[in-house]
N, C-alpha and C positions, 0 to 999 in steps of 0.2 A: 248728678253733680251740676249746681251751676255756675255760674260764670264770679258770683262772689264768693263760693265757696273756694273754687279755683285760685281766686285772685289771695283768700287771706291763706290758703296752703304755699304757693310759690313766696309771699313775702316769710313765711316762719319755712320756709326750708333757705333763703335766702339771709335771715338775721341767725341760722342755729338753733332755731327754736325746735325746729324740728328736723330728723335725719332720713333721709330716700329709705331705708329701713324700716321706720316707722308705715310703710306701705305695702311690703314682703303679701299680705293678706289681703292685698286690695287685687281686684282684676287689671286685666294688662289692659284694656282699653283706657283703664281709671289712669293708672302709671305714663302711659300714653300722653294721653291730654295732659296732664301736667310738664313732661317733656317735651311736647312742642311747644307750651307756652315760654320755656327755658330758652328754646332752640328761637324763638322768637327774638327773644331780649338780648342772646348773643348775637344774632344778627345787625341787630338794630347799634349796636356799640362799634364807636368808632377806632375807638386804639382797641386792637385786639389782642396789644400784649399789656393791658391795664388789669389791673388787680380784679375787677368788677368782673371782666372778660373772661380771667382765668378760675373766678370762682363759680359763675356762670357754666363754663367748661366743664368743670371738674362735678359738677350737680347731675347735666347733661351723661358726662360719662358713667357716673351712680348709676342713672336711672336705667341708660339701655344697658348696662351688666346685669341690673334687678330683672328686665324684660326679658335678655336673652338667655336668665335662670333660668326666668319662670315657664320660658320656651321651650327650656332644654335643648337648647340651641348652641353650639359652638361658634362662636364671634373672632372669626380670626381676622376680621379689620381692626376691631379692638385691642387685638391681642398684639401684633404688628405695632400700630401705635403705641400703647404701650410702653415694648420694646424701643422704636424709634428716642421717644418720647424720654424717658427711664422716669414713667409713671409709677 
């Protein structure tokens, strides 16, 4: 994958184009890079309770649920927020 492949997946999973789903069959490295790039953009935003913030969030949260399936992994930071959360 390179870096403009990257860049047009994060913008169509960012316009709805496309869903963290749409990746179920891709490897966890692939899922990976495209959630730090996410983890990126959250950072980078300055109201963190702004719309942009929480959709960013919410993409983020997709992806490490996808990663920690595909882990088979039980995610109880996840789970906890969540809860906190009433995600």
């Amino acid at each position: 994958m390179n870096y403009e492949e990257l860049n047009v997946i994060v913008e169509e999973l960012i316009s709805s184009k496309r869903s963290v789903l749409d990746f179920k069959d891709k490897k966890v490295a692939y899922i990976k890079a495209i959630g730090r790039q996410f983890a990126i953009k959250y950072k980078h935003v300055v109201d963190k309770d702004s719309q942009e913030a929480n959709n960013y969030l919410s993409i983020l949260i997709e992806i490490r649920t996808l990663v920690k399936s595909k882990l088979k992994m039980n995610d109880a930071l996840m789970n906890r927020f969540k809860q906190e959360n009433n995600y």
